[in-house]
C-alpha positions as CSV (number, residue, x, y, z in Angstrom):
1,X,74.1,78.5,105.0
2,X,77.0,76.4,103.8
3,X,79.9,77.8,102.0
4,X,82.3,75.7,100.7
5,X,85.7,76.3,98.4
6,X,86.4,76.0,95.4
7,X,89.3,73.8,94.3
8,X,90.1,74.4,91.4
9,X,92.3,76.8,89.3
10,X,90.0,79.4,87.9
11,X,90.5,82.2,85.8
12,X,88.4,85.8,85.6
13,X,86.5,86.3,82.6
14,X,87.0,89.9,81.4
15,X,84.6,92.0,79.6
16,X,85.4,93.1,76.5
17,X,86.3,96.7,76.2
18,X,89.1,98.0,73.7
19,X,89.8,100.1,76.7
20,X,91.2,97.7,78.9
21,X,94.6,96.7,79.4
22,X,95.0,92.9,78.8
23,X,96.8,92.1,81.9
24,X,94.1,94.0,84.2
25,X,91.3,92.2,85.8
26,X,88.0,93.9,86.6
27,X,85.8,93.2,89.7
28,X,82.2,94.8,89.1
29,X,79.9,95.1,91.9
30,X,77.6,92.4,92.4
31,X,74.5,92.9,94.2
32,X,72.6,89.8,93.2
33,X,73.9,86.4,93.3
34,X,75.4,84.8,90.3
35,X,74.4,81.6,88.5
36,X,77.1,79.7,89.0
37,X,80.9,80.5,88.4
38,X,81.2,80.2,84.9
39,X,79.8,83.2,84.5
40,X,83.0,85.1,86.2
41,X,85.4,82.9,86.1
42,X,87.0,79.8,83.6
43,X,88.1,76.5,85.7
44,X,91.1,75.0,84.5
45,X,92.4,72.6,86.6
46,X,91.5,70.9,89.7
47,X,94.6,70.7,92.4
48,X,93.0,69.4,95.3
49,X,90.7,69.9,98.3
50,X,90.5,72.0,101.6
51,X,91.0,70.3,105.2
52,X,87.3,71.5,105.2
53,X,84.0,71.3,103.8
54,X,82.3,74.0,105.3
55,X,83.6,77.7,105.7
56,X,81.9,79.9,107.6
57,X,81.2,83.7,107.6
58,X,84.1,84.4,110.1
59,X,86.7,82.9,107.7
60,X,85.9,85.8,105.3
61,X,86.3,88.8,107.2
62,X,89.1,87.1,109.0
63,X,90.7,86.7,105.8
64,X,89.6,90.1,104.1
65,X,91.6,91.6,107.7
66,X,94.9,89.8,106.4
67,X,96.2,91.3,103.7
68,X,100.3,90.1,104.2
69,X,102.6,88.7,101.4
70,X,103.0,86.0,103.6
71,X,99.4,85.3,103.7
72,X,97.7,83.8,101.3
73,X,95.6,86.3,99.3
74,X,92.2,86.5,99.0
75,X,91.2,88.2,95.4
76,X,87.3,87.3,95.5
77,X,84.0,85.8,97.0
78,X,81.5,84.9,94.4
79,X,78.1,84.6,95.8
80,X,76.4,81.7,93.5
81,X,72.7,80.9,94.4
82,X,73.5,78.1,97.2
83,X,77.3,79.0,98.3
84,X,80.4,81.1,98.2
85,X,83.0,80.5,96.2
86,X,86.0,81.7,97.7
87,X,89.1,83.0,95.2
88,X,92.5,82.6,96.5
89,X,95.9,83.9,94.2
90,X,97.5,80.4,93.1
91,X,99.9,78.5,94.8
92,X,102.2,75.9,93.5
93,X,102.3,73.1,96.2
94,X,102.0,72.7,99.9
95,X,104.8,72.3,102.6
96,X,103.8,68.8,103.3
97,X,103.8,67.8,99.7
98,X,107.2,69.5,99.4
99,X,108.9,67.4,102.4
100,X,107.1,64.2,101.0
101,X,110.5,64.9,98.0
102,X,112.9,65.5,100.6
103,X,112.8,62.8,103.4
104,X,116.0,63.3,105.0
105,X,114.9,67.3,105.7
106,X,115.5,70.2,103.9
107,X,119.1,72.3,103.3
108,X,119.9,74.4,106.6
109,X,119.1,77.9,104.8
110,X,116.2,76.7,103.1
111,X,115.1,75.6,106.7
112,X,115.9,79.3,107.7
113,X,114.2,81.0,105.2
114,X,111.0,78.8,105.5
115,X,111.1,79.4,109.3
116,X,111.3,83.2,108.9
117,X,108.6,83.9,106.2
118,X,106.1,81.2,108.9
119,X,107.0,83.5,111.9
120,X,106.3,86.7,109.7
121,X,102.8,85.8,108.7
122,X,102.3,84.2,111.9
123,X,103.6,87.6,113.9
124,X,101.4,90.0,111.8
125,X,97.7,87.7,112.6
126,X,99.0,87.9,116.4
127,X,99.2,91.7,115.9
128,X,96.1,91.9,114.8
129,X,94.5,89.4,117.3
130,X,94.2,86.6,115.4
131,X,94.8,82.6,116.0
132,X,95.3,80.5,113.6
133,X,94.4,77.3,115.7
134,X,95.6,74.8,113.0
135,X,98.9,75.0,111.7
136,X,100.8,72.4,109.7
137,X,102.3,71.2,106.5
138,X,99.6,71.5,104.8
139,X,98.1,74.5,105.5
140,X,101.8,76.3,104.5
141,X,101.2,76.9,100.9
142,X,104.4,77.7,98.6
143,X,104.6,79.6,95.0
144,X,107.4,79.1,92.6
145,X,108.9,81.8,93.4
146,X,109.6,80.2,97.1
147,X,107.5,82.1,99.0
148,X,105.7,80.1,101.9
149,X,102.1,82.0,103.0
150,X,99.6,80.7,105.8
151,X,96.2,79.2,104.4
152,X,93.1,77.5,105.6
153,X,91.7,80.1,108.5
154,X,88.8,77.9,108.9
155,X,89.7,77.3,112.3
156,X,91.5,80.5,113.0
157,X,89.4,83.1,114.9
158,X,89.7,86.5,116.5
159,X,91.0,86.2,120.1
160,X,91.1,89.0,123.5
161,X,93.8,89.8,125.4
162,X,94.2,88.9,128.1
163,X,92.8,85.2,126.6
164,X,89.6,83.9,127.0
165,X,88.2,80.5,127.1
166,X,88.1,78.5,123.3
167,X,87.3,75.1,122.1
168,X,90.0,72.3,122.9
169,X,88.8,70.4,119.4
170,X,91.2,72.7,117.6
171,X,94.6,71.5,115.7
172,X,95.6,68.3,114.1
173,X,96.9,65.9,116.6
174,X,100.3,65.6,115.4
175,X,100.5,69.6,116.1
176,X,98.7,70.1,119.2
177,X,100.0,71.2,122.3
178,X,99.8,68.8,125.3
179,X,97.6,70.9,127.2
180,X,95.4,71.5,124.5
181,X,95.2,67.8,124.3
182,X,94.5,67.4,127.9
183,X,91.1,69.8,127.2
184,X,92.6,72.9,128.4
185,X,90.3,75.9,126.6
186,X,92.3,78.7,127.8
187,X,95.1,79.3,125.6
188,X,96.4,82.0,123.5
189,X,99.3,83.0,120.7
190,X,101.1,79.5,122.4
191,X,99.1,77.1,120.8
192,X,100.3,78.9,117.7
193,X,104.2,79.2,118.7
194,X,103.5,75.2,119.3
195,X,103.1,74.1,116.0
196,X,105.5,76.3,114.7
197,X,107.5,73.9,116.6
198,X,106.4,70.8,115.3
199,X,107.3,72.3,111.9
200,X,110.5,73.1,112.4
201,X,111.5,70.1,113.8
202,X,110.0,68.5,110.8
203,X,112.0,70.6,107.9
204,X,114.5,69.8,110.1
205,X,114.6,65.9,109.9
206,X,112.2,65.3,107.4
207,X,109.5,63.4,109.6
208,X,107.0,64.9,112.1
209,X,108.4,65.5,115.7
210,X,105.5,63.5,117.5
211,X,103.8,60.9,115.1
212,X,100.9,59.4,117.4
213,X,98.0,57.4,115.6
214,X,95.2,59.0,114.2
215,X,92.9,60.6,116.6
216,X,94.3,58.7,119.6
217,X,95.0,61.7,122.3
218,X,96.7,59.2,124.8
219,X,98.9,58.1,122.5
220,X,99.4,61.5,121.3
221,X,100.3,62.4,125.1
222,X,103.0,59.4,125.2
223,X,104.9,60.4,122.3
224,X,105.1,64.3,123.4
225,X,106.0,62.6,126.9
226,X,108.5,60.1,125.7
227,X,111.1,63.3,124.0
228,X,110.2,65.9,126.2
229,X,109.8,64.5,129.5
230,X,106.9,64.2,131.9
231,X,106.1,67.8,133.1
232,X,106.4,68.2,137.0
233,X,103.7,69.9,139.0
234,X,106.8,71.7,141.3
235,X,107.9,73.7,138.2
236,X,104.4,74.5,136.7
237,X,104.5,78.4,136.8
């Protein structure tokens, strides 16, 4: 079955009770599927869309596993009649949108802090064996309050130790490792550390390290190649 997100901002009806504080939100039990949205929640606004169409079941328990303030926070899955509507706390803007206002990089400590909060949310799904598998810009989501959290886990999944083998179609190109672009499929918390990376550099200057063209992996290759050299088999480990 398809599941798919919802995109907008939406608010949770509350039932009406002179009992209830006005600032708390109630989530009955639902055993049976709802009729559609509306009948939970209010949409406001729409701010944009997903990299993805399709969610699958493993994003939500992934997600329900992830409970970090450097995460971004599930608060509810409506089941309507033909999907899930997944409800995540709100977040301003996106990294990528952020760096689209400052195209010379960002201030040094606001580099720092950015840097630190990525690595935090990062460290804690590597602790609990989770990759992420497709970081960048605009999966970093940030609040007005500053606060960067990790978002979109449709690729991410749970990963063994010591690593297994995985898909190589994984990552935008841009933030893909090399030998994830060559078609290696056994990889672990690197492929991660990689894009972290990427992003850095980016905040840094303002532009993305390795800009190849869309979907082109050889030119993808050359660009990595051209700044960091062409690796040599005598000092593979």
């Amino acid at each position: 079955m398809e599941e798919k997100r919802s995109s907008s901002v939406i608010r949770r009806r509350r039932p009406r009770s002179a009992h209830l504080d006005p600032n708390t939100l109630v989530f009955p039990p639902r055993e049976m599927p709802v009729q559609d949205i509306s009948e939970l929640y209010r949409r406001i606004e729409k701010l944009g869309e997903g990299s993805y169409a399709v969610v699958y079941k493993c994003e939500t328990s992934l997600l329900r596993a992830l409970r970090h303030s450097n995460i971004v926070t599930l608060h509810d899955i409506v089941h309507e009649q033909n999907s899930l509507v997944f409800v995540f706390e709100y977040m301003k803007t996106d990294l990528s949108k952020y760096l689209e206002q400052h195209r010379t990089g960002l201030e040094q400590m606001q580099v720092r802090l950015f840097l630190f909060q990525l690595l935090r949310g990062l460290a804690f799904c590597h602790s609990k064996k989770i990759l992420h598998r497709d970081l960048k810009p605009q999966n970093l989501l940030l609040n007005g309050n500053g606060e960067l959290k990790l978002a979109d886990f449709g690729l991410a999944r749970a990963k063994s130790v010591p690593s297994r083998t995985y898909s190589h179609e994984v990552v935008t190109l841009w933030y893909r490792p090399p030998d994830v672009l060559l078609g290696s499929t056994d990889y672990s918390t690197s492929l991660d550390l990689w894009g972290v990376g990427c992003i850095f550099a980016e905040m840094c200057t303002g532009e993305a390290l390795f800009q190849g063209v869309t979907n082109n992996v050889t030119d993808q290759l050359d660009r990595i190649f051209s700044i960091r050299g062409i690796p040599d088999p005598k000092k593979w480990p």
